[in-house]
C-alpha positions in Angstrom: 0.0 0.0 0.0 1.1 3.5 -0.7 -0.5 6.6 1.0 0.3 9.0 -2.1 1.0 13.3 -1.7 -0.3 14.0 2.1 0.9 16.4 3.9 2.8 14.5 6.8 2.9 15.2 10.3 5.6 12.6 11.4 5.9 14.0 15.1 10.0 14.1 14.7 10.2 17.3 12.2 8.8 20.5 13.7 7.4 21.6 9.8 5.1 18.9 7.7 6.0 18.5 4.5 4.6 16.3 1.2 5.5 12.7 1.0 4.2 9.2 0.0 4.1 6.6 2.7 4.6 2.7 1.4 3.6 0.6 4.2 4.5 -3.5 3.9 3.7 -6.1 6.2 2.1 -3.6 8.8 5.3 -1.3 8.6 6.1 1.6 7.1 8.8 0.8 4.6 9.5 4.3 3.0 8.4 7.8 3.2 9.8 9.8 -0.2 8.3 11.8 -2.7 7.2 9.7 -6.2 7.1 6.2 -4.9 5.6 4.3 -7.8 3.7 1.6 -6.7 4.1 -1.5 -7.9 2.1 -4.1 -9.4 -1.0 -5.2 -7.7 -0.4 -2.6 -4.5 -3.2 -0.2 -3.3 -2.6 3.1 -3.8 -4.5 6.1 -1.8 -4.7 10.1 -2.6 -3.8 11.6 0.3 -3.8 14.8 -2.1 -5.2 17.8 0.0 -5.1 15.7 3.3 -2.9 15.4 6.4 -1.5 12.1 7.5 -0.6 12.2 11.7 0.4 9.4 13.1 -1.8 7.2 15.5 -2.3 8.9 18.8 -1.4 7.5 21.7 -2.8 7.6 25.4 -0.3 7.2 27.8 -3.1 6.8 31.0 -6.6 5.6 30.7 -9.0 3.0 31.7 -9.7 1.6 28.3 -11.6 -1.8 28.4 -11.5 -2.0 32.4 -14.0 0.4 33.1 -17.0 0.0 29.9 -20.0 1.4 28.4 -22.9 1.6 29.7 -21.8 -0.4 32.8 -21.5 1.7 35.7 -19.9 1.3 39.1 -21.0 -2.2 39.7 -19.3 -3.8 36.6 -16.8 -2.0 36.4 -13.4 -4.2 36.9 -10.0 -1.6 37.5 -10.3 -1.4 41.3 -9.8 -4.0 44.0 -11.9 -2.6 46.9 -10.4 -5.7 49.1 -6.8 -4.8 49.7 -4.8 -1.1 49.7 -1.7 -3.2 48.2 -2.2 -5.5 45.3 1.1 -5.4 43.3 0.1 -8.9 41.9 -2.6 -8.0 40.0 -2.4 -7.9 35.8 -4.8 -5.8 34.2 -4.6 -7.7 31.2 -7.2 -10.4 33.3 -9.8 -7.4 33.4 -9.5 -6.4 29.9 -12.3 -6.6 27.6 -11.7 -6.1 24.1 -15.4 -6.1 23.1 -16.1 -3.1 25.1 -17.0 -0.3 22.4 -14.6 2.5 23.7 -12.3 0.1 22.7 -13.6 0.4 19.1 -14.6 4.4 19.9 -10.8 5.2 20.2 -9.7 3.1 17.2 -12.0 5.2 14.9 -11.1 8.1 16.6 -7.7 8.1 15.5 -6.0 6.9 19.3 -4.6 3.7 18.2 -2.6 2.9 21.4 -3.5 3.5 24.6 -1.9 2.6 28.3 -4.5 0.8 30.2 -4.7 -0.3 33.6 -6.1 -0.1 37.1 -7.6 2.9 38.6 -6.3 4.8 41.6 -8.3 3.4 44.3 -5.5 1.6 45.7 -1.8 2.4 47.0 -0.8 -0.1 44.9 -2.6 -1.2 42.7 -0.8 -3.6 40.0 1.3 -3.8 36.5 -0.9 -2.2 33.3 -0.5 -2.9 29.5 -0.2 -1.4 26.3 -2.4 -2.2 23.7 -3.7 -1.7 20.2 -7.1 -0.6 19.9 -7.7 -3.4 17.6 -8.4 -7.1 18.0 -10.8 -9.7 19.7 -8.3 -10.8 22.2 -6.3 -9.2 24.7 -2.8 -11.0 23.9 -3.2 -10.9 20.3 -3.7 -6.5 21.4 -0.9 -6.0 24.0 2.3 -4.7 22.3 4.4 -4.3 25.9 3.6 -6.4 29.4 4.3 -5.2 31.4 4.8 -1.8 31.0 4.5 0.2 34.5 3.2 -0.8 38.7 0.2 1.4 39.3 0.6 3.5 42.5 -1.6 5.9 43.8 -1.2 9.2 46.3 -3.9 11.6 47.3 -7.4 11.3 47.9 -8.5 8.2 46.2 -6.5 5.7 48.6 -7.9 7.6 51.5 -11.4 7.7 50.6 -11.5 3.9 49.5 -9.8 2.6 52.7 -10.1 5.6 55.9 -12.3 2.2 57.5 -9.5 0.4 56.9 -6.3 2.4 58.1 -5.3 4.4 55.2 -7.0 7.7 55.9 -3.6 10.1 55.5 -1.4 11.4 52.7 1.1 9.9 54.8 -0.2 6.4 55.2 -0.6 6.1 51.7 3.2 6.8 50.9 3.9 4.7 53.9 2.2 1.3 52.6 4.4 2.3 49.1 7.1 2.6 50.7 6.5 -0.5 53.3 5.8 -2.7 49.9 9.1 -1.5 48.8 11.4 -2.4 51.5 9.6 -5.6 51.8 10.2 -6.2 48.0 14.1 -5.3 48.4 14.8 -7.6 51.2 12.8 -10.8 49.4 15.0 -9.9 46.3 18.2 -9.7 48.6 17.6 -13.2 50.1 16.2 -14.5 46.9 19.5 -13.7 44.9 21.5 -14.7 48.2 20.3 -18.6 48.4 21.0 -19.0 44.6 20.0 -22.0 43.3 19.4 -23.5 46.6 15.7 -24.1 46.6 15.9 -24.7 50.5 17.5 -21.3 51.6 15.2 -19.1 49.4 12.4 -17.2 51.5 9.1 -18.2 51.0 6.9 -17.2 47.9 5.4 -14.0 48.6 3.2 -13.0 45.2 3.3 -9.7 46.4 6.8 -9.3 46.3 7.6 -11.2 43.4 5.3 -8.6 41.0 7.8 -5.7 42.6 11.1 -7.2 41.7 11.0 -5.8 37.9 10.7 -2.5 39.5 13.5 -2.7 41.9 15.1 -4.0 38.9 14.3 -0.7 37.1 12.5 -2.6 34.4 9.3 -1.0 34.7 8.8 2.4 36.3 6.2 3.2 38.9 3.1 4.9 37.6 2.0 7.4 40.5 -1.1 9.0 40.3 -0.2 12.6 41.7 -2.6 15.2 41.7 -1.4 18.2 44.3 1.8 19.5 44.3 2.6 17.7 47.3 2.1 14.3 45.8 3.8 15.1 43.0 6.8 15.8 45.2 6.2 12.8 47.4 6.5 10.7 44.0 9.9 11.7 43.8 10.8 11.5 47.1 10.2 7.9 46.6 11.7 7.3 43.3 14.8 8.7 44.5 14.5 7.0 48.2 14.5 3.7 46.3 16.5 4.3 43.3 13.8 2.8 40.9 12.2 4.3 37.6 9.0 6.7 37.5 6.2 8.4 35.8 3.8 10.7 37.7 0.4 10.9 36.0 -2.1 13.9 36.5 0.3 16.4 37.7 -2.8 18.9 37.8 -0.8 21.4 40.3 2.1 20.8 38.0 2.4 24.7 36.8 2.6 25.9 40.3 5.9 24.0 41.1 7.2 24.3 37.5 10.3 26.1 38.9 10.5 22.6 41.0 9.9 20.2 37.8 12.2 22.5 35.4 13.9 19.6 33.4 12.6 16.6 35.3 14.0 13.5 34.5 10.6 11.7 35.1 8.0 12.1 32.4 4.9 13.5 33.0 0.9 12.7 32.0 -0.9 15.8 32.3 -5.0 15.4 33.0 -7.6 15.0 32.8 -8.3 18.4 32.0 -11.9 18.6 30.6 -13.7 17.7 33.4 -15.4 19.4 36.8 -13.0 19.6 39.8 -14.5 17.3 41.5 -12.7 16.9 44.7 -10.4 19.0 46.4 -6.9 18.0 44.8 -8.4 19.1 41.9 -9.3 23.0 42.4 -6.0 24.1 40.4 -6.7 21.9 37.4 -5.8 23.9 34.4 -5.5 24.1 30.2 -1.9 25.6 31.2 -0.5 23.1 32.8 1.0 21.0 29.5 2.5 24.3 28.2 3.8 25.4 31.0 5.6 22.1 31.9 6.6 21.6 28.7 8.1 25.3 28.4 10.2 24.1 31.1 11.5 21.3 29.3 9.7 18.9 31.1 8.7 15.4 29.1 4.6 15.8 28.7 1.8 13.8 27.5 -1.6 15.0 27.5 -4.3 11.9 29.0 -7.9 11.2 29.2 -7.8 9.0 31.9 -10.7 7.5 30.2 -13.3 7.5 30.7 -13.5 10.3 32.5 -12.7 12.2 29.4 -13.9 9.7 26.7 -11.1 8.3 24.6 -12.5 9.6 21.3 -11.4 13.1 22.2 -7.9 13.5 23.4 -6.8 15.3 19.9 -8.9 17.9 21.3 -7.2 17.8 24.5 -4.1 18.6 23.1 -6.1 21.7 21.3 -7.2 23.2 24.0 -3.7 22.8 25.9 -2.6 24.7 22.4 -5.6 27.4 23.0 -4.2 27.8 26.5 -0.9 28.8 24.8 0.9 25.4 24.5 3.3 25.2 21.4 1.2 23.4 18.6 4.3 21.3 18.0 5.2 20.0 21.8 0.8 19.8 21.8 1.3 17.0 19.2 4.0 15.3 20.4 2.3 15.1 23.4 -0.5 13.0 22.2 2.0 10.7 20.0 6.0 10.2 20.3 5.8 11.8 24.0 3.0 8.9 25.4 4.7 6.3 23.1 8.1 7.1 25.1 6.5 7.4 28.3 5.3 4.1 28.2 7.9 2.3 26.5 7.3 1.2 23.3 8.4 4.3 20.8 10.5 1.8 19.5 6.9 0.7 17.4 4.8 3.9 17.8 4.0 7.5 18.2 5.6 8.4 14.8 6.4 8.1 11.4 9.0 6.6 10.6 10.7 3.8 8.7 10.2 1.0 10.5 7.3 1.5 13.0 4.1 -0.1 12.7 1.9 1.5 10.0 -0.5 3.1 12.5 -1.6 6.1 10.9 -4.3 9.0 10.7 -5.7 10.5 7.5 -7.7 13.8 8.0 -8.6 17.0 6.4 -7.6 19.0 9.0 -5.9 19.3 12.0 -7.6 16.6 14.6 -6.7 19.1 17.6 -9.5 21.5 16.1 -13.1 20.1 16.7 -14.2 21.0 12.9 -11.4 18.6 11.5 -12.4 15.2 10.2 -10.9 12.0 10.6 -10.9 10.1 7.3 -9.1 7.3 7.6 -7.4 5.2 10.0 -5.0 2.7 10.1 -3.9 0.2 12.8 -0.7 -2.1 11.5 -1.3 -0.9 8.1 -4.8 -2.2 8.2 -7.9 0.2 8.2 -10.3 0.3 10.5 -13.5 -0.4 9.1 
């Protein structure tokens, strides 16, 4: 297949420009001017369009939290336990959930899905394609982040059950932590001595690829003091980290000025609807990412449905975000921040041919989506 003369927005070059796009074997092969195509392949006329490349939602509840299904069937928050590090959210996944379809047409053609912030810890998440009947045929990285949550969820869900501070939350964090690191110590210590290792502990077992640093934790940080507590721990324990949220963000920019820990800004288009909210703001992407901070712009879907996080990133960009960084940060940023821009969140030779024909820009609400392609193959 050969998308032929659109105007390419390949999220790595600051100015589009007019190409043709061969895509083979659900990758992008070549992007040149005057491809020919050759016998027997599909060519489209891009001519007078823009082609983007699939967006990508680096935080969101995608096929753990459905249509239609409210409170009660809803499966992305274990009510039971403060600290489930265990749990994979691949096991609550539903692929025939229609957001999951919603995004895909949409134009989001990855997305980071997990469990919700309910609990201190709350388990690993997934990415996934927004296309396909089956979870494991879907997932492109597993996992790729532990869950963690700070702020007023934890304490709401468990005050009866001896999590009602700021500082207890961090605390049962951190407690899972040290726990974690001294299984791992004697784990590595007995070898392959099966009778010297300590006893299984499932718990402690799903933290060793963070200590490891081979997945990050994914903190859910709201005020400006969770955000800070985040990286108290991250550097406490020497282990990877994204905060998501970061909706008081712009009022400790000076603090986050070139953090090394990538940030998911949002939900932004919604009512503040608890306290740690108040500050929520359209400027918080621009500001961060004026500082030189690494920023996505999330849904956290569905409390913004998936469908519109292009406009997100418009009105971050109405809010005075650069339209450039406002694109990036619903494509390469979220791929990166997740860990899989080796494969998406641009075009390039090489990446999966996830792409996005419209005749407009998608950040402005008049824009339509025309096309869009998922591993080179449209979705119907």
């Amino acid at each position: 297949m050969i998308i032929k003369n659109g105007l390419v927005f390949d999220s790595v070059n600051r100015e589009p420009y007019k190409a043709d796009i061969r895509v083979e074997d659900g990758k992008i092969k070549e992007i040149k001017s005057g491809l020919k195509a050759k016998k027997g392949e599909t060519v489209i006329d891009a001519a007078g369009l823009r082609v983007y490349p699939g967006f990508v939602d680096a935080h969101c509840h995608l096929g753990l939290d459905g249509w239609g299904i409210g409170f009660e069937g809803a499966d992305y928050n274990e009510s039971g336990d403060v600290c489930t590090p265990q749990l994979r959210s691949e096991d609550s996944f539903n692929p025939q959930d229609p957001t999951v379809r919603h995004a895909a047409k949409a134009g989001v053609t990855t997305v980071a899905t997990g469990q919700g912030s309910a609990n201190a810890i709350g388990g690993t998440w997934i990415a996934v394609k927004t296309t396909g009947d089956c979870v494991d045929d879907m997932i492109i990285k597993n996992p790729i982040a532990m869950k963690c949550a700070l702020g007023e969820n934890p304490k709401r869900c468990y005050r009866d059950k001896g999590n009602c501070a700021r500082m207890s939350t961090a605390s049962v964090i951190r407690n899972m932590l040290f726990k974690a690191r001294e299984y791992l110590a004697k784990k590595e210590a007995a070898g392959d001595d099966v009778f010297k290792k300590p006893a299984f502990d499932f718990k402690c077992e799903a933290m060793i690829p963070v200590l490891k640093k081979e997945i990050p934790l994914k903190i859910h940080a709201h005020q400006a003091n969770d955000i800070l507590t985040a990286i108290r721990l991250a550097k406490e324990f020497d282990v990877m980290l994204t905060i998501e949220h970061v909706t008081e963000g712009h009022l400790i920019a000076e603090k986050l000025e070139n953090c090394p820990y990538p940030l998911a800004v949002g939900p932004t288009l919604t009512h503040a609807t608890k306290f740690e909210l108040q500050n929520k703001s359209w400027v918080t992407p621009g500001i961060l990412a004026a500082k030189g901070c690494h920023v996505s712009i999330i849904t956290d879907s569905p409390v913004i449905p998936q469908e519109y996080l292009p406009l997100c990133a418009g009105l971050a960009v109405k809010a005075g975000m650069d339209p450039f960084e406002a694109l990036k940060a619903i494509t390469i940023n979220p791929a990166e921040h997740i860990g899989v821009a080796e494969r998406v969140g641009s075009i390039e030779v090489g990446k999966d041919a996830d792409l996005v024909i419209a005749d407009g820009d998608p950040m402005v609400s008049d824009a339509a989506i025309k096309t869009v392609f998922i591993n080179g193959v449209p979705v119907d």
